[in-house]
N, C-alpha and C positions, 0 to 999 in steps of 0.2 A: 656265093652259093654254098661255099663249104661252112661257111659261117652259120647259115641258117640252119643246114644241115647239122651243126654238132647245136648248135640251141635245139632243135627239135629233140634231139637223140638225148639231151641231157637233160629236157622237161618230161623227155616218156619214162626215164630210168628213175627221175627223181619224184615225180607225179605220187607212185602209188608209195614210197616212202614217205611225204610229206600226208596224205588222205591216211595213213594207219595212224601216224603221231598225233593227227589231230583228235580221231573218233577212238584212242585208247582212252578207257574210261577204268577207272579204280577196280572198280567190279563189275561186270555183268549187267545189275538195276538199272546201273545208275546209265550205261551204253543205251539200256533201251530207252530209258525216259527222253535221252538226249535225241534220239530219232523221231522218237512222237512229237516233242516239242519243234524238229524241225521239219519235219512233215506237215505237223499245223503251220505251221506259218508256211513253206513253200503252199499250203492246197491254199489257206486264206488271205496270202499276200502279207500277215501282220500278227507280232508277237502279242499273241493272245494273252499272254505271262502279265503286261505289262495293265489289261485293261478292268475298267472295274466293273461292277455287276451291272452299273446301271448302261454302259456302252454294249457291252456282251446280250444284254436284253435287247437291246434297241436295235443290234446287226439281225439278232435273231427275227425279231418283227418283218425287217427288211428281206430276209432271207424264204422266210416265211410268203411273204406275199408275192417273189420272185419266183416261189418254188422252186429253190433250190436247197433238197434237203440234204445232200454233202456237206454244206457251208451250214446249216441248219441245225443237224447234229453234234457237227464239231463244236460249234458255239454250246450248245446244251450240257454237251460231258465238259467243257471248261467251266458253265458257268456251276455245274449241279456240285462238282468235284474242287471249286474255290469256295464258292458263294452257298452251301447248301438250306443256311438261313437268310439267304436275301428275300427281299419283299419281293423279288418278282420269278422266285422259284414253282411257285406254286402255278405261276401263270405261265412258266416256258412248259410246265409240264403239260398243260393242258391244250398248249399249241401245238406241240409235238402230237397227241394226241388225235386231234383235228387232222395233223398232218398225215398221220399214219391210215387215218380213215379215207384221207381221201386217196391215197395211194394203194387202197385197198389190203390192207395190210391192220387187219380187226385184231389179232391176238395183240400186237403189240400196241393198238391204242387200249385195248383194255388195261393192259400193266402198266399204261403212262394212266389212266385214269384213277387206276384202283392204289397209286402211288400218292395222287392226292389224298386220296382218302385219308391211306396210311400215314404217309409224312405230313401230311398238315391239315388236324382234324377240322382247326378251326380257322381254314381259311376261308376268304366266300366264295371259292371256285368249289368249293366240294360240291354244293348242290346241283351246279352246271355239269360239274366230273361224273354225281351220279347218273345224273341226263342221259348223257352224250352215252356214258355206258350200256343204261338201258338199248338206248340206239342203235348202238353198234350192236349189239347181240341181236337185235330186231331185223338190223342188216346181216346176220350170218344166220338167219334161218331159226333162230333157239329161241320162242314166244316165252318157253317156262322164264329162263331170266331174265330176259326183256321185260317179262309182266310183275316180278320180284321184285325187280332195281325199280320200276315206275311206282309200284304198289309205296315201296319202302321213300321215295321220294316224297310221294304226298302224304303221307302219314307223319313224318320228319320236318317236313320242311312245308308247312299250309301257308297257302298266301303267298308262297311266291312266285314268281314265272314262271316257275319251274314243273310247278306242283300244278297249275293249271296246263299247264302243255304236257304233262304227267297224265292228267283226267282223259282229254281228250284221246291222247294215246292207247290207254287203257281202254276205253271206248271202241276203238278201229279193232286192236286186238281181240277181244273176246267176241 
């Protein structure tokens, strides 16, 4: 019993000596990075550091259709902040996007939408990003942008799915 008693007594004294040595970090930055990168992995179970864009997309899908947007996001700011020219940037943004909408949450699918725009003029999500935009403003009550972004879709983009689901839109609205 006394045994046990000085191991305990010697793992509480030496505990928060050993946890300062380990998290002293050169400077300041570089401590904080060290907590986000271990935060992600305690929230996702798995060093994200180590995965490539095309795995990062693929949990995102999953995480997506779970609805889980904790595991969602995190995958997002790793993949946008490693990968920000990978091929499927352009499509987490628009995921995110959807996600935001359906959690109700319109300002922020507009700035994941109007991000495609910006960051990738020419990808083929732009036409769907203007879409969904017009939408969401049609969901927040504001017909004037909702009738702009549709107006500006079919005029842009004729012939495509987009631009007919555009027309009829325009139709209900006016």
């Amino acid at each position: 019993m006394k045994q046990l008693r000085r191991l305990a007594a010697t793992v509480l004294i030496s505990l928060p000596l050993l946890v300062t040595a380990k998290t002293k970090a050169p400077f300041k930055g570089a401590q904080n990075d060290l907590s986000k990168e271990s935060l992600l992995v305690e929230l996702t179970g798995k060093d994200v550091s180590k995965e490539s864009d095309t795995t990062l997309y693929a949990e995102m899908v999953g995480a997506y259709q779970r609805d889980d947007e904790i595991g969602f996001k995190s995958r997002l700011q790793s993949l946008m902040s490693r990968f920000p020219q990978s091929p499927y940037a352009d499509n987490a943004l628009f995921l995110a996007g959807r996600m935001a909408v359906d959690h109700g949450n319109y300002a922020e699918a507009i700035r994941f939408f109007g991000r495609i725009e910006k960051d990738y003029p020419r990808s083929n999500r732009v036409v769907a990003a203007k879409f969904a935009k017009a939408m969401t403003y049609k969901k927040m009550n504001l017909p004037e942008f909702s009738r702009r972004n549709l107006a500006e879709v079919r005029s842009r983009y004729p012939g495509s799915p987009e631009s007919f689901r555009a027309d009829a839109e325009l139709k209900m609205i006016k």
